[in-house]
C-alpha positions in Angstrom: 9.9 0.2 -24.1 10.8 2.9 -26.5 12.8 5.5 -25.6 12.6 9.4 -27.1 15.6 11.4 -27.3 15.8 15.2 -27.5 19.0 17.8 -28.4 18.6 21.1 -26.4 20.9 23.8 -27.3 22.8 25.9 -24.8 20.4 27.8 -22.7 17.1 26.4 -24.7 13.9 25.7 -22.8 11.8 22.8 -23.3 8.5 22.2 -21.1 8.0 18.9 -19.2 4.8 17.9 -17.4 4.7 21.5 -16.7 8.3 21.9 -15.2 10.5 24.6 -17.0 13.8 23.0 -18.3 16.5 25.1 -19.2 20.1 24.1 -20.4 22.9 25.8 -19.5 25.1 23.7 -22.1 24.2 21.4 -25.5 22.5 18.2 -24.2 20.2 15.1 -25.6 17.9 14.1 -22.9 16.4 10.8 -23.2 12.8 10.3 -22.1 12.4 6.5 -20.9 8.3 6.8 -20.3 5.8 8.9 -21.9 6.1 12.7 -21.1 4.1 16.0 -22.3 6.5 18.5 -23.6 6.6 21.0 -25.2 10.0 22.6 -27.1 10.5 26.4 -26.6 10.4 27.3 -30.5 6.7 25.6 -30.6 5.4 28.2 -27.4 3.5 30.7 -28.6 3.3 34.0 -26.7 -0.4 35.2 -25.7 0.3 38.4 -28.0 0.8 36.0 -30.9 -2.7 34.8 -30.6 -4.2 36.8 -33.2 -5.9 33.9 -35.6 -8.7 31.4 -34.4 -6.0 28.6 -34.5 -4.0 30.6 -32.8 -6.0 31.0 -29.9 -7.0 27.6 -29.9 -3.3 26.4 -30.1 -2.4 29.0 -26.8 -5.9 27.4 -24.6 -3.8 23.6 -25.4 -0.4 24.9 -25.4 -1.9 26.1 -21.7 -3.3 22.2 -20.8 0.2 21.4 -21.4 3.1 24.0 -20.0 0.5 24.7 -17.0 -1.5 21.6 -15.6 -2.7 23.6 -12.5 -4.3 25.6 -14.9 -5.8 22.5 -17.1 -9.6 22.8 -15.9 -9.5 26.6 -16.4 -7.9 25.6 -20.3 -10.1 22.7 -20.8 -13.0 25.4 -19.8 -11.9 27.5 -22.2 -11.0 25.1 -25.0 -14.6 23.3 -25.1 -16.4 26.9 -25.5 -13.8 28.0 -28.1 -14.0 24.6 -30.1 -17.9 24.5 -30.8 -17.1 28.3 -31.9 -14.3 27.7 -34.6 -16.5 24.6 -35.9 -19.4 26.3 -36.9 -17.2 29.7 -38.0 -15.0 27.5 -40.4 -16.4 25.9 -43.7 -13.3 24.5 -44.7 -13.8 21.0 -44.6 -10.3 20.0 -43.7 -10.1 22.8 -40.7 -13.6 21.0 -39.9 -12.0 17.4 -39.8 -8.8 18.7 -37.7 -10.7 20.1 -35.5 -12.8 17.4 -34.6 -9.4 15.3 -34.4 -8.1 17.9 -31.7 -11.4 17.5 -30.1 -10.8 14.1 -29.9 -6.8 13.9 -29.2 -7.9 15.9 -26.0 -10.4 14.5 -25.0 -8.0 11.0 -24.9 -5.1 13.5 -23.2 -3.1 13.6 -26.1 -2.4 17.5 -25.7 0.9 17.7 -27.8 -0.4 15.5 -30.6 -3.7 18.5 -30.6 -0.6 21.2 -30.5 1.0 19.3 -33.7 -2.3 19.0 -35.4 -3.7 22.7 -35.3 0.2 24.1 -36.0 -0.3 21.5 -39.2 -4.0 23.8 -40.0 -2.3 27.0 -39.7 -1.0 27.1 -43.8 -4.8 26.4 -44.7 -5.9 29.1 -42.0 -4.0 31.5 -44.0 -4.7 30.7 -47.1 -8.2 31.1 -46.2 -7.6 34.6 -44.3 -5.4 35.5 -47.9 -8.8 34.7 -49.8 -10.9 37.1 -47.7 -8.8 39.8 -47.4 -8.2 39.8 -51.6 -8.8 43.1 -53.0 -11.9 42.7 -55.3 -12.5 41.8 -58.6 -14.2 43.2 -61.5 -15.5 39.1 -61.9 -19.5 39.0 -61.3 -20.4 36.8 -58.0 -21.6 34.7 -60.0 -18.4 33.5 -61.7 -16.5 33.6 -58.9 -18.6 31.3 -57.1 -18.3 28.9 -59.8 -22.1 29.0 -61.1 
């Protein structure tokens, strides 16, 4: 059996199987079976939602921090999914995606948290290209033809 062990600061939250934990002092807890959990610098506030990913990353984030909620999330999370797929071109967004789709689907919720926070540089990037001031380039060249 392997073990996982986790440092908290003093006063740090972490989210286990949808309990709240906070510390009141620096301590390592050591989880001796699988867990969901979620640490407090990875939760991201609903105001924050402001990208696709983002939102997608709030609907899992709520699978995990909330199971009571989970049907209401999953709801959510396979109408926003066929969405972002056919908004996206990016072929690497595409293939992470369909990974999330599949790490929930097999109730790996913070493995799909990890995965789309790992999309977010090439969400930017792509939100950078299409928010460049324009060029003086024809279409044509910029397209590469």
């Amino acid at each position: 059996m392997s073990t996982l062990k986790i440092s908290l600061k003093a006063n740090e939250k972490i989210y286990v199987n949808g309990a709240v934990i906070k510390t009141d002092r620096k301590v390592t807890l050591e989880f001796l079976n699988n867990v969901q959990f979620l640490l407090e610098n990875h939760v991201l506030q609903a105001e924050d939602a402001h990208t696709p990913l983002r939102q997608l990353y709030f609907t899992v984030q709520i699978m995990l921090i909330t199971p009571d909620n989970g049907d209401d999330a999953r709801r959510l999370f396979n109408q926003l999914l066929p969405r972002l797929l056919n908004s996206f071109t990016n072929e690497r967004i595409r293939a992470g995606l369909k990974h999330i789709e599949e790490l929930v689907a097999n109730g790996q919720v913070y493995d799909a948290l990890k995965e789309i926070r790992a999309l977010y540089p090439v969400e930017e990037e792509i939100m950078r290209q299409n928010t460049a001031p324009a060029t003086d380039e024809p279409v044509a060249a910029v397209a590469g033809e």
